[in-house]
Each structure stands twice: as C-alpha cells, then as structure tokens.
VOPAGU-2260 file (C-alpha; in pm, 1 decimal, decimal comma):
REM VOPAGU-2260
SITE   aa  ch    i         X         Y         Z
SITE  UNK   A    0   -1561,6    3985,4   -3731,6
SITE  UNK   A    1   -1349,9    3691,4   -3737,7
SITE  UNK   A    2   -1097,1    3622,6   -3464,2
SITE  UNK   A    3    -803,5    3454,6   -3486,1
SITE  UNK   A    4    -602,2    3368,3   -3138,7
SITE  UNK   A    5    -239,3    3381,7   -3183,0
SITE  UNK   A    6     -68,9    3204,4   -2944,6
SITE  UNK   A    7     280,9    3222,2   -2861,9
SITE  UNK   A    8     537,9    2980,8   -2734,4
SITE  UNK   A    9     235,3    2734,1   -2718,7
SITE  UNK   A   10      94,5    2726,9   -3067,4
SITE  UNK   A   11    -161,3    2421,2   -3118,2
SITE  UNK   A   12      11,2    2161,6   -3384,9
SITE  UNK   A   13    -179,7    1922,6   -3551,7
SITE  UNK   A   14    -290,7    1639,1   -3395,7
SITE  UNK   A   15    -184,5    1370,5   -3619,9
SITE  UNK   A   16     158,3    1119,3   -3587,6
SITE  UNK   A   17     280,5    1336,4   -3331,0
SITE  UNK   A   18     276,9    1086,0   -3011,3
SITE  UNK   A   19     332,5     701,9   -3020,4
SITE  UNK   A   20     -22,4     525,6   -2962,5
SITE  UNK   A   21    -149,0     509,4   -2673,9
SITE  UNK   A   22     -34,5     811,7   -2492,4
SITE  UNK   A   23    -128,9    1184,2   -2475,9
SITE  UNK   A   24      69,1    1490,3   -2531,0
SITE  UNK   A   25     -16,0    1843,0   -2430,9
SITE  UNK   A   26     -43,6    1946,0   -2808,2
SITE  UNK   A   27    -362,9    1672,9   -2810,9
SITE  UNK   A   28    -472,0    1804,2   -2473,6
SITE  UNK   A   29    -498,7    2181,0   -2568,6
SITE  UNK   A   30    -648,5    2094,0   -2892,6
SITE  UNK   A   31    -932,4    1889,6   -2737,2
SITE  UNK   A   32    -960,4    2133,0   -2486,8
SITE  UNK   A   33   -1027,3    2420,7   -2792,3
SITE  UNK   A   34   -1272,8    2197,4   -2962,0
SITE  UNK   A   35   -1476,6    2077,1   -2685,8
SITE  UNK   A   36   -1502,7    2310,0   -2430,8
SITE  UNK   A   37   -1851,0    2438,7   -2333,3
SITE  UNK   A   38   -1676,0    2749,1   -2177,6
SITE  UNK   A   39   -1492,4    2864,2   -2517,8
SITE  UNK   A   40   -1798,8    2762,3   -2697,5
SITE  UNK   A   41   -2037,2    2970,2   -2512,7
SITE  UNK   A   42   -1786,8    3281,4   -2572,6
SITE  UNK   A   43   -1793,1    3193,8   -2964,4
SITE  UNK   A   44   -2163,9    3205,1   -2915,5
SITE  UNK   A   45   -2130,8    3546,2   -2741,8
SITE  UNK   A   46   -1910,7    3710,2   -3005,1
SITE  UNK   A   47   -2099,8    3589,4   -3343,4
SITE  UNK   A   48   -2416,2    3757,5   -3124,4
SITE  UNK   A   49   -2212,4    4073,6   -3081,0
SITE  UNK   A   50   -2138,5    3992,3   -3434,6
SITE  UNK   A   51   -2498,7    4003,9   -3571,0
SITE  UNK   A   52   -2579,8    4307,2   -3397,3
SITE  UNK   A   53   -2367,3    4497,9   -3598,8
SITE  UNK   A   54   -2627,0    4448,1   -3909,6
SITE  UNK   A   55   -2916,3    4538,6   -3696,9
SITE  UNK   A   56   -2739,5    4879,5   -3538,7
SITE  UNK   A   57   -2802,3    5163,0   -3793,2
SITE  UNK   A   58   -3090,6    5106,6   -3996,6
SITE  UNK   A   59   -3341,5    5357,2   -4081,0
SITE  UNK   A   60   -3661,8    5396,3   -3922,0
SITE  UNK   A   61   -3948,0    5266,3   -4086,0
SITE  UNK   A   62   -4187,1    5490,9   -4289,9
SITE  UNK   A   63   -4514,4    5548,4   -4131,6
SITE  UNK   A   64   -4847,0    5604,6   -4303,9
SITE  UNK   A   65   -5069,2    5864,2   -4230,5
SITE  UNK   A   66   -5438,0    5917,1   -4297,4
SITE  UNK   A   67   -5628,1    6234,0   -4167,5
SITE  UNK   A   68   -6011,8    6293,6   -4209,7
SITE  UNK   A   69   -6166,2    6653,9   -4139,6
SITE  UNK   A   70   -6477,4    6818,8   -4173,7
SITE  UNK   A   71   -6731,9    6524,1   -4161,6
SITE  UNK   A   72   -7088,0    6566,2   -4164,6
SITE  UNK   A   73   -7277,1    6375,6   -3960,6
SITE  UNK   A   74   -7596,1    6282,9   -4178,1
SITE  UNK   A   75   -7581,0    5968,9   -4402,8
SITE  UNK   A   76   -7309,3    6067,4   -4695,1
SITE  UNK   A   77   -7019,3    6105,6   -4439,8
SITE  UNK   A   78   -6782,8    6147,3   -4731,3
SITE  UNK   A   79   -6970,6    6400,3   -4911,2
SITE  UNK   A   80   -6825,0    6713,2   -4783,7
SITE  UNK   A   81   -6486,0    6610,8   -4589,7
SITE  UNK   A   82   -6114,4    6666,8   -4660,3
SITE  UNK   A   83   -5910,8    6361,5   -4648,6
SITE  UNK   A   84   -5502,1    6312,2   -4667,2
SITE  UNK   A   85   -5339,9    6012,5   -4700,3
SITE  UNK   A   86   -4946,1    6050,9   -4647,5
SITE  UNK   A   87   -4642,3    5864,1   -4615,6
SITE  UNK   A   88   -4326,4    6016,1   -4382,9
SITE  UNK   A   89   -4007,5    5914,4   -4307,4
SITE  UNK   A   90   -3795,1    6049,5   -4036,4
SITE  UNK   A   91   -3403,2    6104,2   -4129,8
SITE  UNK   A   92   -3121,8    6119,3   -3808,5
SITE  UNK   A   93   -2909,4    6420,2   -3861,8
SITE  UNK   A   94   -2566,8    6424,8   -3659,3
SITE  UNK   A   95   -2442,3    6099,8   -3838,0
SITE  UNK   A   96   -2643,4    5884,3   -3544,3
SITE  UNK   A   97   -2661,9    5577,4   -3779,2
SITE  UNK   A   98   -2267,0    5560,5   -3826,0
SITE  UNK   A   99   -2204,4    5595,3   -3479,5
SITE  UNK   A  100   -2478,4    5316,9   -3356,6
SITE  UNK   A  101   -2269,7    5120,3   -3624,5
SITE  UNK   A  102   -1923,4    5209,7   -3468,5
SITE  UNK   A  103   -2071,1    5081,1   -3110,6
SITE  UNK   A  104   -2151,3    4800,0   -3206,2
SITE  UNK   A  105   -1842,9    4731,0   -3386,0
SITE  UNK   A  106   -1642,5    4804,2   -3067,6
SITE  UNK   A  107   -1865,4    4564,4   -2923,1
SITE  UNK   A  108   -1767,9    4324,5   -3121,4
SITE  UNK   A  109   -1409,6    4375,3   -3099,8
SITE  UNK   A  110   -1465,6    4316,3   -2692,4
SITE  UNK   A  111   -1658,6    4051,6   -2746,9
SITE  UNK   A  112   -1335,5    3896,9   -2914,0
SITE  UNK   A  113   -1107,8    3983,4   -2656,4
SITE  UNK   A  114   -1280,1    3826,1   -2379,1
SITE  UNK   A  115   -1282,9    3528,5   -2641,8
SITE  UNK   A  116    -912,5    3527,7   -2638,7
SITE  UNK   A  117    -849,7    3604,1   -2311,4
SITE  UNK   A  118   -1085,4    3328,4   -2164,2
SITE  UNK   A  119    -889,1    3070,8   -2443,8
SITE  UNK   A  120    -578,8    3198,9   -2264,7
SITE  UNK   A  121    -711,6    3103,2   -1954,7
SITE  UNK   A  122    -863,5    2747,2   -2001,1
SITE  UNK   A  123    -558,2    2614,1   -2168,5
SITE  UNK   A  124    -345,7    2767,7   -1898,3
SITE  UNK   A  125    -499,1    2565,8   -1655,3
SITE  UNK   A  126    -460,9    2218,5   -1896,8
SITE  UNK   A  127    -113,3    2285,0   -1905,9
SITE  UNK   A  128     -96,3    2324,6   -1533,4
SITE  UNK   A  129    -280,9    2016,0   -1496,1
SITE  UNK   A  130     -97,2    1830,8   -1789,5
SITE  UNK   A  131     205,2    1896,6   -1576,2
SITE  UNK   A  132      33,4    1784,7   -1195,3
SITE  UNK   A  133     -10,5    1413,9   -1415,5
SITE  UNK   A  134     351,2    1376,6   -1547,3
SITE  UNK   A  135     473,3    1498,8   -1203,0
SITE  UNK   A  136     282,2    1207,7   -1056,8
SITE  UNK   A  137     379,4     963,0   -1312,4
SITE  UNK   A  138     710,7    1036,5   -1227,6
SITE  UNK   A  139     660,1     977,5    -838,2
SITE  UNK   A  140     454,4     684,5    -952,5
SITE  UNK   A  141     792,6     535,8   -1122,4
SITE  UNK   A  142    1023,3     657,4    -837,5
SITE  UNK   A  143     764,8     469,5    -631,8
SITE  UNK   A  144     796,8     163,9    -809,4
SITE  UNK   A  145    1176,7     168,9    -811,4
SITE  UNK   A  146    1164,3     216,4    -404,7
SITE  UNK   A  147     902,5     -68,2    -436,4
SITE  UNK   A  148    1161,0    -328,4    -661,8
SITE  UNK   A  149    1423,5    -203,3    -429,7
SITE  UNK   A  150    1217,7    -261,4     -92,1
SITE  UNK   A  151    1157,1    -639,6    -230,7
SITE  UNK   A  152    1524,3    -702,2    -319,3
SITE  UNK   A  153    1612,2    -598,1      72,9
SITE  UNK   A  154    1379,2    -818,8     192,7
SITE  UNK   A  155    1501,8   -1123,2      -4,1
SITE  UNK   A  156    1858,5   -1026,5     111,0
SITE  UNK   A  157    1782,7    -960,0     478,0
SITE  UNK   A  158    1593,3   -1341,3     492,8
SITE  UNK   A  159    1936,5   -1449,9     305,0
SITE  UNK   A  160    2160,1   -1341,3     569,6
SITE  UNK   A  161    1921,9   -1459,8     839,1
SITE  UNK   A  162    1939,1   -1783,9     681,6
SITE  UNK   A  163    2305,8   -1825,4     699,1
SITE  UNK   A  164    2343,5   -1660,5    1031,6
SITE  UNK   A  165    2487,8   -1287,0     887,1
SITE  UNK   A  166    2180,4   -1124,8     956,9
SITE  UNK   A  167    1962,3   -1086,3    1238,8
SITE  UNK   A  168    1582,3   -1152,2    1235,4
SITE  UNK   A  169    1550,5    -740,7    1342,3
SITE  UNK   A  170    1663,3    -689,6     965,3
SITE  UNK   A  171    1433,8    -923,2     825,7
SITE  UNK   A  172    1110,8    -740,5    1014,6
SITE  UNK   A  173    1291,6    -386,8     940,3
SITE  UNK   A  174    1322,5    -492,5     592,7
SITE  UNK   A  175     938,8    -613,1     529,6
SITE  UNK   A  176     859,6    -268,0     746,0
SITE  UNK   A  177    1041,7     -31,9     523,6
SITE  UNK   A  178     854,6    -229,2     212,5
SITE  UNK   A  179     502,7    -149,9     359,5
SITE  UNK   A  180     574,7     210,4     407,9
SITE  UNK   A  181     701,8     198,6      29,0
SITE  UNK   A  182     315,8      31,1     -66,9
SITE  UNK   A  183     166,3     282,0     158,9
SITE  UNK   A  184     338,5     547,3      -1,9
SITE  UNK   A  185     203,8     412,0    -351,6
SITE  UNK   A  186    -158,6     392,6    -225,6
SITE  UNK   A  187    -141,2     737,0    -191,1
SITE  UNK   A  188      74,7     836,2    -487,2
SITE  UNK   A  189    -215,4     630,2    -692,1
SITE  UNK   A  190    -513,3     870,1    -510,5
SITE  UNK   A  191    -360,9    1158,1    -601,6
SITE  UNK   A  192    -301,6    1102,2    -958,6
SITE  UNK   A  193    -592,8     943,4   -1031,5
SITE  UNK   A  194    -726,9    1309,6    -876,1
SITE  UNK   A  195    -555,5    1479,4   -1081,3
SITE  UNK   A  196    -631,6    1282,7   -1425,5
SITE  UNK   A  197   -1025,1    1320,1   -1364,6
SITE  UNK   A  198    -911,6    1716,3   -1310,6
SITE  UNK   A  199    -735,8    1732,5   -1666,0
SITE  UNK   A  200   -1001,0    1491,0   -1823,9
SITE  UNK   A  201   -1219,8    1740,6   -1726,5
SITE  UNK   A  202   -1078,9    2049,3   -1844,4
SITE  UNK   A  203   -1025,9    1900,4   -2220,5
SITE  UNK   A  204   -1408,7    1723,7   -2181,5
SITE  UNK   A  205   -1298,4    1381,3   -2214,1
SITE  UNK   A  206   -1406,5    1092,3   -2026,3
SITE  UNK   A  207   -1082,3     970,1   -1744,8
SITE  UNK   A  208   -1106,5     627,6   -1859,9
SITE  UNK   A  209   -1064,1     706,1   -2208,4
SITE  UNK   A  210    -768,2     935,7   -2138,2
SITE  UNK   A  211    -443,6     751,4   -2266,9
SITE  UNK   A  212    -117,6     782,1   -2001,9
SITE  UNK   A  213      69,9    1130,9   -2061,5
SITE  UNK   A  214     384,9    1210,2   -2275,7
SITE  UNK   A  215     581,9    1513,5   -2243,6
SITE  UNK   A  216     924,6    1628,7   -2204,6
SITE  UNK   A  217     904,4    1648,8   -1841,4
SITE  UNK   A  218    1288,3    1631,8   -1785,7
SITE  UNK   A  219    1338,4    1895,1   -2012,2
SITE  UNK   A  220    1375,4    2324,1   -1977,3
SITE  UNK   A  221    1442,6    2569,8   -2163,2
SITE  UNK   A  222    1631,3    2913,3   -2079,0
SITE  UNK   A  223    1455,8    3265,2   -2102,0
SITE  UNK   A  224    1614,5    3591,8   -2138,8
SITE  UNK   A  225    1441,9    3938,0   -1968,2
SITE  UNK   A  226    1062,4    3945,5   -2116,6
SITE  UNK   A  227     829,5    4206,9   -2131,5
SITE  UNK   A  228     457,6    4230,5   -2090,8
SITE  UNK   A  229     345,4    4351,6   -2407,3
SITE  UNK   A  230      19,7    4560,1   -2542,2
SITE  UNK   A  231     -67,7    4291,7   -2752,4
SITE  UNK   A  232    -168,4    4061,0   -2423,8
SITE  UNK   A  233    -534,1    3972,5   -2412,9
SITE  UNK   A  234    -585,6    4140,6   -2060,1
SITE  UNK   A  235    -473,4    4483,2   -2193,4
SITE  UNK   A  236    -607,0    4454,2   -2555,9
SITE  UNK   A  237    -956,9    4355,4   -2406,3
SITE  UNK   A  238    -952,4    4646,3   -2177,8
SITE  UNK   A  239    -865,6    4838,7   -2449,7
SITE  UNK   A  240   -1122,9    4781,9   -2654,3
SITE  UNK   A  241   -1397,1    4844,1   -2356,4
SITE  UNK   A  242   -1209,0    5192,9   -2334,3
SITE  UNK   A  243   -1278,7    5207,1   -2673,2
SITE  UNK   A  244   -1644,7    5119,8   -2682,7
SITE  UNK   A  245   -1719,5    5334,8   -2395,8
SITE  UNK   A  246   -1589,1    5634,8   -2641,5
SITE  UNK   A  247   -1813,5    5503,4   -2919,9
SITE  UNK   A  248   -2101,4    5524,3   -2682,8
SITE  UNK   A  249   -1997,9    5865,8   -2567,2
SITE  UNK   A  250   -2004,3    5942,7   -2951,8
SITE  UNK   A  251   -2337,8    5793,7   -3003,0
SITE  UNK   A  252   -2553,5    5943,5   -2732,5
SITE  UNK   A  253   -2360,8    6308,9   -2764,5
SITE  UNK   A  254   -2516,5    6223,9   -3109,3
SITE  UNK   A  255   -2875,8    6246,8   -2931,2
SITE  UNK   A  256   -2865,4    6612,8   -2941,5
SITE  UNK   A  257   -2900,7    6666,1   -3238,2
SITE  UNK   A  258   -3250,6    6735,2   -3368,3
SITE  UNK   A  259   -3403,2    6518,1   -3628,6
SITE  UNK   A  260   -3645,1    6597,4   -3955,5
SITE  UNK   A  261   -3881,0    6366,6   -4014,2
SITE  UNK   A  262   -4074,9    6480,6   -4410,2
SITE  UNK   A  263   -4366,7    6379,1   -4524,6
SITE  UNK   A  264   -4577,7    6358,0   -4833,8
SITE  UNK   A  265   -4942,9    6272,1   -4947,6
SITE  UNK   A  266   -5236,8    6347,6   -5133,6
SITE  UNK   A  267   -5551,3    6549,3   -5024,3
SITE  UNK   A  268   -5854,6    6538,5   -5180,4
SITE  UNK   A  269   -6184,4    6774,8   -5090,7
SITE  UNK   A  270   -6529,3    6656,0   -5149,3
SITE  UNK   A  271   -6658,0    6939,1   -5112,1
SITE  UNK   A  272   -6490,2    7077,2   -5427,1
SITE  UNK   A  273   -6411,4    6761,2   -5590,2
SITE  UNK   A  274   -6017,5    6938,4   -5545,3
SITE  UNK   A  275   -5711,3    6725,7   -5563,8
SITE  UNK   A  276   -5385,6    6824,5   -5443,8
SITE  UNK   A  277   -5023,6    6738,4   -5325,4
SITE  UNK   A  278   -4948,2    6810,5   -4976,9
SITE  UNK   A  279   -4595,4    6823,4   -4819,6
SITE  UNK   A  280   -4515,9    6848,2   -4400,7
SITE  UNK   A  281   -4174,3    6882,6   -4214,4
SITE  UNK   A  282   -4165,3    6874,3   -3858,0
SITE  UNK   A  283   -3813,5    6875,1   -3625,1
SITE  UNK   A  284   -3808,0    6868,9   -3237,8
SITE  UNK   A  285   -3689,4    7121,2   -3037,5
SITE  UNK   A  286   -3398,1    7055,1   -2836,5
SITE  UNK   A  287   -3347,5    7264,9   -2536,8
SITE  UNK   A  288   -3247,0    7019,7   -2315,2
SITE  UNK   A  289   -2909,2    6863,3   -2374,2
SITE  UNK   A  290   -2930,2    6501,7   -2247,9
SITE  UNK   A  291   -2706,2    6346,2   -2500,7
SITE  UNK   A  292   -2436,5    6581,2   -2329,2
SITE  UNK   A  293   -2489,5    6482,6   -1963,7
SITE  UNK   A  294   -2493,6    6112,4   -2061,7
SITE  UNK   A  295   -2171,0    6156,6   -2278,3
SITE  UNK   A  296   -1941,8    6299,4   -1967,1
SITE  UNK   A  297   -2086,7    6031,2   -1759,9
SITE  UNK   A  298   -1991,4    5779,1   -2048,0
SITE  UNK   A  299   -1647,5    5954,5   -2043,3
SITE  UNK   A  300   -1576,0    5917,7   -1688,9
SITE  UNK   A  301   -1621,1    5509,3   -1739,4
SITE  UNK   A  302   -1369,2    5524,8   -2030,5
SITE  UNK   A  303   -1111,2    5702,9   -1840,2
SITE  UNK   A  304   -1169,7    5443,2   -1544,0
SITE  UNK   A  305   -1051,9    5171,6   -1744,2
SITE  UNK   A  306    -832,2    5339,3   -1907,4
SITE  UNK   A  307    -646,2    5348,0   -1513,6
SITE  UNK   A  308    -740,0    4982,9   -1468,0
SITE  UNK   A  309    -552,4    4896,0   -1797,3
SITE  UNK   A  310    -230,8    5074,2   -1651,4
SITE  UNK   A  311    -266,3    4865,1   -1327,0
SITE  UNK   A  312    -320,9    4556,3   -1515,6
SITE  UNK   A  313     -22,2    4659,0   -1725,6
SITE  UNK   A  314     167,7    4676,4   -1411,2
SITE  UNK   A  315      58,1    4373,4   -1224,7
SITE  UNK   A  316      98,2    4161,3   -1537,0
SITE  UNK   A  317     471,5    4274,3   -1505,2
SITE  UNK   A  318     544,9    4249,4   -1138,6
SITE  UNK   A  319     401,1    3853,0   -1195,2
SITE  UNK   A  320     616,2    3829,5   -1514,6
SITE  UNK   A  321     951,3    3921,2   -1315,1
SITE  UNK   A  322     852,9    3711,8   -1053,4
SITE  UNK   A  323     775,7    3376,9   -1317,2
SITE  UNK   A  324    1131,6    3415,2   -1475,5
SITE  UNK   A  325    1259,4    3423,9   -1079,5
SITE  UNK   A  326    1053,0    3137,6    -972,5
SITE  UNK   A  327    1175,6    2968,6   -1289,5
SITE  UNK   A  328    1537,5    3052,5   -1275,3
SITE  UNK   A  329    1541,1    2946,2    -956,6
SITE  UNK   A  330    1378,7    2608,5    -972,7
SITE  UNK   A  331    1576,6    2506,4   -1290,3
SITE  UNK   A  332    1883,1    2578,2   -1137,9
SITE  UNK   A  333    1768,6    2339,5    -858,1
SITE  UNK   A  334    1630,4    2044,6   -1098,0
SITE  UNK   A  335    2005,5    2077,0   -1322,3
SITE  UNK   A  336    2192,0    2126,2    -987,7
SITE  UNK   A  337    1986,0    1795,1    -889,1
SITE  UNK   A  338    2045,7    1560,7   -1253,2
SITE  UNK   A  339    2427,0    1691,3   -1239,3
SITE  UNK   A  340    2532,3    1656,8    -891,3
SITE  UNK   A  341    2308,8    1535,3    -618,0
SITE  UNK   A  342    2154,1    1226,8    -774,2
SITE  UNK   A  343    2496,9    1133,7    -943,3
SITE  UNK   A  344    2654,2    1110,2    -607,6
SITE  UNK   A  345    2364,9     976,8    -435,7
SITE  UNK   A  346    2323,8     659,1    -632,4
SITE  UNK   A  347    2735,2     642,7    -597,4
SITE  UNK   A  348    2653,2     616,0    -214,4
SITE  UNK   A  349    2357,3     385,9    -253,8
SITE  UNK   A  350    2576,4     133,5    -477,5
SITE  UNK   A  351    2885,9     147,9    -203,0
SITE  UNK   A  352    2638,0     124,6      88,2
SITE  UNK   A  353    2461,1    -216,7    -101,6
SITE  UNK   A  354    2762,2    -326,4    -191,0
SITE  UNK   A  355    2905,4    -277,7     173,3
SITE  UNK   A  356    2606,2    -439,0     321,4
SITE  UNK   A  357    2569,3    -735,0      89,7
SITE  UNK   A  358    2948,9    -805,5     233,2
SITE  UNK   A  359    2910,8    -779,7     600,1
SITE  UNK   A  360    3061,2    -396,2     585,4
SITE  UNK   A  361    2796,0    -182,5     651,8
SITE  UNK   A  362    2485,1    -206,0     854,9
SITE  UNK   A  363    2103,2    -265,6     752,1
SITE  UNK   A  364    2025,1     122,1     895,3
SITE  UNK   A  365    2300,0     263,2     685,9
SITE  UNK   A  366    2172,0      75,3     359,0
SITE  UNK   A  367    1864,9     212,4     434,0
SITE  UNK   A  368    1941,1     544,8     493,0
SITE  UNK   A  369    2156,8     568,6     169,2
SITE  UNK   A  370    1819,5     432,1     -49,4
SITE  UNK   A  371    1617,1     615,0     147,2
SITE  UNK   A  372    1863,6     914,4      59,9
SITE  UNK   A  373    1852,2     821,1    -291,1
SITE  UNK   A  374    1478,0     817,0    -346,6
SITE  UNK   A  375    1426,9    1174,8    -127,3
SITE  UNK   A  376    1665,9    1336,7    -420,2
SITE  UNK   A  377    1508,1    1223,9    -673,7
SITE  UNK   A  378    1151,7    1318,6    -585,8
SITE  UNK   A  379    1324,8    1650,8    -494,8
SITE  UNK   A  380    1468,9    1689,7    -845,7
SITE  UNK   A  381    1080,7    1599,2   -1032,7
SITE  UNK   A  382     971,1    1843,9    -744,7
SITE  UNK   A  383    1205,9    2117,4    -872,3
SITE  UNK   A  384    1117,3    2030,9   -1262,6
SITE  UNK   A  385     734,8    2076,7   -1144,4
SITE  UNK   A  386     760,3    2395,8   -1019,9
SITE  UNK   A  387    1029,2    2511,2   -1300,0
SITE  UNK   A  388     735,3    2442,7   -1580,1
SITE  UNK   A  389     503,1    2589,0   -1360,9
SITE  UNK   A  390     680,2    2869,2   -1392,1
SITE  UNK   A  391     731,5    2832,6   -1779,6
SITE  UNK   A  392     372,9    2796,6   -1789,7
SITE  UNK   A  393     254,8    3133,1   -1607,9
SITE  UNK   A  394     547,3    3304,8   -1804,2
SITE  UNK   A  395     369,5    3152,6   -2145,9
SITE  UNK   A  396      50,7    3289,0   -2021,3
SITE  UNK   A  397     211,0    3620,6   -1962,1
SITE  UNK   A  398     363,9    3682,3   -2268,0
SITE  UNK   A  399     119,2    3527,9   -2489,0
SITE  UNK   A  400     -97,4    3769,0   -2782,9
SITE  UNK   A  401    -391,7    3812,0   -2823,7
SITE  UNK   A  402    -623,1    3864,9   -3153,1
C-alpha cells in the first residue's frame, strides 16, 4: 500500500530558487527534515514490513506426503508379503479463513500508514516550532544590535558634553554602564540562539555549522475563521484503522471455528497379492469447543475501547483547536496593536527625548528611559509575533489530513 501524506496549509514546495543563497526557509527545513530523518525512515521501514506481510497472510498449507507400511514379516524378504500406501494430502480452510488472514493484514497495513502520517505530522511540527524559536532570536539578535549602535552613540555624546562642560562625568560612566548591560544582554541573546540552531539542525539532520541563517516571513500573519477538527486528522484516522483491525481479527479467529477437511490420495499396493489400487481418505476435526468465539468477544471489547478513545481524542483535538485560534487571535492582535501604535509612538518619544537631550532640554535618565522604552516594545511586539505563529503552528497541526 502506498501512502501519500497530504498536508494542509503547510504543503512541502520544491526546494529549488525559492530563497536567496545563503539562507534557509522553512519549506527547505521540512523537506530535509522528510528526507533525512531516521525517525520517519524507521516508520517507512515499519509500513513496507506491514506491507509484505500481506503476501505471506493467506496461503495454503503445504501438501504433506504420506507413506504407510503394514503387515511386515520379519524373516529376510521384508517386502514380500506387506501392504504399502504412498499418499499425498492437502488440507483446505473452510469458513473463508484465508480471506480474512488477508483482510488483517491489510488493516495492518493501513495502521501501519497512519502512524506513518501521524509521526510525519509530528516531526515537522516540532521544525516549525523550532524554525520559529531561530527567527525569534534573530530578531532579538538585531534589536540587540540596534540597542548596541545606540548604546555607542550615547557614549560618544555623553564624553561630548563632558568635554565642553554640558555634561557631567556621572553621564559619561552611566552611559558606558548602560552599553555593558546592552553586550551582556547580547552574550546571552547569542547562547540562546546558538541553542536553539543546534535544536533545529537536529531535527532536519543537518550539521549546525552547515545550517545557512533563517528566512521567513516572521513579521507576517494571517487571519483564520472558526475551524473544525476533522475525521480526516491522522490521530483519528489512525485510531480508526486499529478499530478496524481489531474487527478483522475478531473476523479471523471467529473464523477458527470452523472445522477444516484435509483429503488425501495415494496408491496401495499388496505383495501379498501382487494387487494395485487407488486409495482415497478424508478426515475433519471435531469442534466442540468454541475458542474462536471466546477470543472474538474479547477481540471485540478492544475494538469498542478505541472506538471511546477515538471520541476523546476527537474531543481533545477540539478543545486545543478553540484554544490555538484564541491564543492566536489574541497574540496577533497584540503584535498589530504593537507595529500600529506602540512602537510608532515610542520611537516619536525616543527622537524628541534625543533630540531634547542633545540640546540641553532633557536629562541623561530621561533619554535613557525613552530608548530603553523603545527597545522593551519592540522585543514585546517579536514576543507577541512568536507566540501568534506558535499558535498558527499548533492550529496547522490540528487541522492538517492525513493519508
């Protein structure tokens, strides 16, 4: 059986003239990640097995050969005065038990690709989670750098004004101060995404160092309307098909019950008489205990069971759907109320509060405070896109088919 994972809202386009050199987009990460991965290959591995059982589930028995000696004499000519048979037999399954092996195994198979797609779903779930911890960084990395070009320009003003007797030496020192906290800042900014790179180089099996810088549309969101946790999501159609296979099983040993005939035919020959002749034999079990029955309600019992865990998947997939959009909704709202308003008037303040400083208006601490100001919304409004496609991203895994 050949599966084919369909994936919405996050379909894998080809990786060629997509991205300027030297950078990576999420497209290339995801389809690393589905060539390379050990996890998704082992699960390949899993379902052509399932797939190769199919051939072997059904066949008929092999015919066995039978030879029977009677009536030997025990002086020299053994074969003088004996009866011999040689036969051949073949047993036949009554109750159509060869179909039904074949319909197991087929449902096997079918799970087998389920758990394929759902594990797929997984993995490049967490990529795209990851893909979007590095831009996030990136981003802090550049508001870090900005802080750090602005931290340098203070200092060369503050020694200015100390140098023609407008500015105290406290400013100077307060000035070099707020630019180490800036580098400090940094150090740690770098830590954590170079963290976080080795994390995503991981998950798409390719070397850190060998990972180009990310691309994305990081500043950019999309709107959703009400969505809906469909039967066609891998979580539900996988436990599906177990229900499923658990019935073909039921099927198969239920099947058990039913007595086979196993015929045979040979050839006798007498010695005695120097007499040829054709034999014939039947022979069919008696079944008075019903084992294939007690096995089947058992089997049953196990279908029905996750036939109630696909209902509360249903409905936890759907309570962590409504939440998403929520989560979502929210944060964009915060990252457009953020771009549209806050950092707008923010960098209005900043450029008054320079401006007012650089002419003897304002004070160092209030030039400060408004950069300082500046810097804290803008983190807040990458902070706010962060969570928003974190959000985007669960609701993609939510609403994403399956095979």
């Amino acid at each position: 059986m050949k599966t084919c994972i369909v994936l919405l809202c996050g379909t894998i386009v080809a990786v060629s003239g997509f991205a300027e050199s030297g950078t990576l987009t999420l497209e290339q990460a995801l389809e690393l990640t589905l060539q390379h991965s050990p996890e998704l290959r082992a699960a390949r591995m899993h379902s052509k097995a399932a797939e190769r059982s199919v051939a072997a589930a059904g066949l008929w028995s092999n015919p066995e050969l039978e030879f029977e000696a009677e009536g030997l004499g025990w002086d020299n000519d053994l074969f003088s005065e004996g009866e011999y048979t040689l036969g051949l037999a073949q047993e036949f399954q009554l109750g159509g038990k060869q179909r039904k092996e074949r319909d197991a195994a087929l449902k096997a198979v079918e799970v087998a690709g389920h758990v394929l797609s759902e594990k797929t779903v997984g993995l490049l779930d967490k990529v795209r989670q990851a893909f979007v911890e590095v831009l996030f960084l990136q981003e802090s990395g550049t508001i870090q750098a900005d802080q750090e070009e602005l931290g340098r320009a203070f200092v060369e003003v503050a020694k200015k004004r100390h140098q023609m007797g407008a500015g105290s030496e406290l400013e100077v020192v307060q000035a070099e101060l707020e630019l180490e906290t800036i580098l400090f800042s940094q150090s740690c900014c770098l830590g954590e995404l170079v963290a976080a790179r080795v994390k995503l180089a991981s998950l798409i099996s390719l070397p850190e160092k060998e990972m180009d810088d990310l691309t994305g549309p990081y500043f950019e969101l999309r709107s959703f309307k009400e969505l809906a946790v469909e039967d066609s999501h891998p979580t539900l159609m996988r436990l599906n098909a177990e229900a499923g296979r658990f019935r073909a099983e039921a099927q198969r040993v239920r099947a058990k019950d039913v007595a086979d005939i196993k015929l045979g035919a040979g050839y006798r020959y007498e010695a005695a008489g120097d007499i040829n002749s054709f034999v014939f034999s039947a022979s069919m079990p008696l079944s008075f205990h019903k084992q294939g029955r007690a096995e089947e309600a058992s089997i049953l019992q196990h279908a029905d069971a996750v036939g109630v865990e696909r209902e509360e998947a249903r409905r936890m997939l759907q309570s962590e759907l409504t939440e998403a959009l929520a989560l979502y909704n929210g944060a964009k709202a915060q990252a457009e109320m953020g771009k549209q308003k806050l950092i707008p008037k923010a960098e209005q303040a900043y450029e008054l509060s320079r401006a007012g400083y650089e002419a003897g208006r304002f004070s160092w601490m209030e030039l400060i405070a408004a950069q300082q100001h500046l810097a804290d919304i803008r983190l807040g409004h990458i902070e706010a896109l962060k969570e928003a496609h974190l959000a985007r991203i669960n609701i993609l895994k939510l609403t994403t088919k399956g095979i």
